[in-house]
C-alpha positions in Angstrom: 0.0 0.0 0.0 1.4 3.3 -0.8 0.6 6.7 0.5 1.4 10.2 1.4 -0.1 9.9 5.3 1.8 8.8 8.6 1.1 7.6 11.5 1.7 10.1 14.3 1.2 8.2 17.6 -0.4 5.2 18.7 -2.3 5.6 22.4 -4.2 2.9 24.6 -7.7 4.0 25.8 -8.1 1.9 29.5 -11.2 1.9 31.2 -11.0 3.0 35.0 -12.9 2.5 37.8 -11.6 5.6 39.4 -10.1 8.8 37.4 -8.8 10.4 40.3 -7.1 7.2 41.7 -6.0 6.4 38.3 -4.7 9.9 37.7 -3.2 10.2 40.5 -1.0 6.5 39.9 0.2 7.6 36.4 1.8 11.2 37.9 3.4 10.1 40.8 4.7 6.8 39.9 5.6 7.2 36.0 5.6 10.6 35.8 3.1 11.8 33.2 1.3 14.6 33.6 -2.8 15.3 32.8 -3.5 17.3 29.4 -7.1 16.8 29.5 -9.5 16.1 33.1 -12.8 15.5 33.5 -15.0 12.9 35.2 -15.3 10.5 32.4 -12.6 11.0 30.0 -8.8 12.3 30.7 -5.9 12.1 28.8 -2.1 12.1 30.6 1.3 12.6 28.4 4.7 12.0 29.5 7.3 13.1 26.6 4.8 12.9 23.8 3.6 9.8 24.8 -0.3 9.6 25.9 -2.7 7.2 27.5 -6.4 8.1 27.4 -8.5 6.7 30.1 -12.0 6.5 29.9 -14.4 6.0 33.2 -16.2 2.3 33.0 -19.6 2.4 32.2 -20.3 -0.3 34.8 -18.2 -2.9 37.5 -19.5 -5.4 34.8 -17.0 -3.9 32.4 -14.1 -3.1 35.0 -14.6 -7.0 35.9 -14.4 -7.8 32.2 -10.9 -6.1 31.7 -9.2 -6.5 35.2 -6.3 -8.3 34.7 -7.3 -8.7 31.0 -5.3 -5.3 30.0 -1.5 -4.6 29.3 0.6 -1.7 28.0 4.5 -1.5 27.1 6.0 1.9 27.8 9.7 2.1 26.6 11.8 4.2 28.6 15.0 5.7 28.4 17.6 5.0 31.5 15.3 2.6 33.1 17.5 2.3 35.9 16.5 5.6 36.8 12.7 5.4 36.5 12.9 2.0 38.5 14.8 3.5 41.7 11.4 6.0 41.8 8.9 3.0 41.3 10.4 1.1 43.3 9.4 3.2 46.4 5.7 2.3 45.4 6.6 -1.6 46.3 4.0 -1.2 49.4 1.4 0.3 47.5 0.9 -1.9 44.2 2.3 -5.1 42.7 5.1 -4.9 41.0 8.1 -7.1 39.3 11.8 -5.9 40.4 13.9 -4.9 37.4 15.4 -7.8 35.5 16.3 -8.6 31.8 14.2 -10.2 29.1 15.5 -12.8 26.6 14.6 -10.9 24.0 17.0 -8.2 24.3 14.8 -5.9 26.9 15.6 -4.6 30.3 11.9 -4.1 32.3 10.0 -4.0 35.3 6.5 -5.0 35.6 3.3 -2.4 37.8 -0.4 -3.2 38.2 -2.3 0.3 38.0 -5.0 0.9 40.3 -7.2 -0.7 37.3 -5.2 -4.2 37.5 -4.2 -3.0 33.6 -0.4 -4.4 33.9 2.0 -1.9 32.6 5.5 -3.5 31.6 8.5 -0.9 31.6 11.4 -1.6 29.4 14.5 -0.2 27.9 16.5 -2.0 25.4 19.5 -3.7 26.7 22.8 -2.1 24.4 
């Protein structure tokens, strides 16, 4: 297929029980900041990255995607981000640093949403 358009960004939309909660997870812990806030739709960035959340219509649907949901956010110096996250060890579940087979370096966080967001870098 040929064309003249591109592909700018590519950006998960995760349901959420709680904005706030979930808001408040994705600034402290991973750093990205809210461009858009309201109730039932919010959009965060971190540098030019962004994740739209969108408020569940029900606890029917959160149970439907609870542990069903995963994002990969490559970093830069992941050694870094992880001595931050790894403060948060009390507060959610998380996988300690450590290297994949295929050439990654990651860690592993459940947001408040059970939606597991991997964390890698890729190993020089």
């Amino acid at each position: 297929m040929t064309t003249s358009h591109t592909v700018k960004r590519i950006s998960p939309m995760l349901a959420v029980a709680d904005m706030e909660t979930t808001l408040r997870f994705y600034s402290d812990v991973l750093g990205f900041r809210a461009t858009m806030e309201t109730p039932g739709y919010s959009i965060m960035e971190r540098d030019g990255a962004t994740i739209h959340f969108m408020k569940a219509a029900s606890e029917k649907v959160m149970e439907a995607v609870r542990g069903h949901t995963d994002i990969y956010i490559e970093v830069s110096d992941i050694a870094s981000l992880w001595t931050h996250v790894s403060q948060f060890k009390g507060q959610y579940r998380i996988r300690d640093l450590f290297d994949q087979d295929y050439g990654m370096r990651e860690f592993h966080i459940a947001d408040p949403n059970d939606c597991l967001v991997f964390v890698g870098e890729k190993i020089l």
